[in-house]
N, C-alpha and C positions, 0 to 999 in steps of 0.2 A: 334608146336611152340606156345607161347605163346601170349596172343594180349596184346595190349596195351589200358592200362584205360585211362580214360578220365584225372586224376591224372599226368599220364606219359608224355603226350601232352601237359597237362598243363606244365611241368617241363620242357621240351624240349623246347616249347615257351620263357620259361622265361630264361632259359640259353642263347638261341640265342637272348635274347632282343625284341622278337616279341610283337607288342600290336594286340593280335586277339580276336577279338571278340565272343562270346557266339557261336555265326552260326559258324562263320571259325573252332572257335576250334572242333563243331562236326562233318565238313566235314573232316577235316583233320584227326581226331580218326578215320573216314571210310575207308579213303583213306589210311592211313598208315597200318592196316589193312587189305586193302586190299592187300597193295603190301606184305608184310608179307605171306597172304595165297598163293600168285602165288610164293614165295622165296619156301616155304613148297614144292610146285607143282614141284619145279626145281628140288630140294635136292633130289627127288626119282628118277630121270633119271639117267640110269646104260652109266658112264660116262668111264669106263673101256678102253672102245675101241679109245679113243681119247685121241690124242697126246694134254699133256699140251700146251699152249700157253698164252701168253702177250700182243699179241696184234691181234685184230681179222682181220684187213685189211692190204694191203701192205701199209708199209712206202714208200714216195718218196719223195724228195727234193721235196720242191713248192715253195723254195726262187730264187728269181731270182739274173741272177749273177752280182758281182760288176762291174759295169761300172763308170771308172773315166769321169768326167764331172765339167763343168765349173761351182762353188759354187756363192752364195751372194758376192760381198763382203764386209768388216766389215759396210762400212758407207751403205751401201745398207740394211743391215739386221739391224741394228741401228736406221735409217732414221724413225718409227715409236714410237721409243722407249720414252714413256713420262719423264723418266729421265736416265742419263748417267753418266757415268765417263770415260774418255777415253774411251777404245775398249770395253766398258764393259755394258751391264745394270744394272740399279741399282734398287735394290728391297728393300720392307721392309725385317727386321729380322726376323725370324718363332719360333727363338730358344731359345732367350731372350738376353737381349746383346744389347749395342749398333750400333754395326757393324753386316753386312752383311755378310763380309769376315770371314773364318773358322781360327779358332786355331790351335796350336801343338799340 
């Protein structure tokens, strides 16, 4: 496999928006690198006798289950709210617009 130039890490950097410095960018050429020569170490292991798989652990539920219970309620969840309108909070617009509330 082939390694990666200093070039390549530069480019990858810059695509994900990274600012890395001079040091970071040659540790990171080392390290990618490295993981690269242990991929090569893998690719030769005669995988023949193993059944494909997805996922290497058992799946199991870890959600726990719905229990109905007593909520806020509205003036209780409100009661902090620095501004309101009826049952509602009110926020600035994120979207441009002068209302808060959504369109059709």
């Amino acid at each position: 496999m082939a390694a990666l130039t200093r070039a390549d890490v530069e480019h990858v950097a810059h695509l994900a928006r990274l600012g890395l410095t001079e040091d970071e960018l040659a540790r990171l050429e080392g390290e990618l690198n490295h993981i690269l020569d242990q991929y090569t170490v893998l690719t030769g292991l005669d995988t023949d006798h193993i059944a494909p798989t997805a996922q290497t652990i058992e799946l199991a539920n870890i959600l726990r289950d719905d229990v109905v219970r007593p909520s806020l309620t509205v003036e209780e969840a409100l009661s902090n709210a620095p501004e309101r309108s009826g049952s509602h909070f009110v926020v600035p617009a994120i979207l441009g617009g002068e209302s808060a509330g959504g369109g059709a």
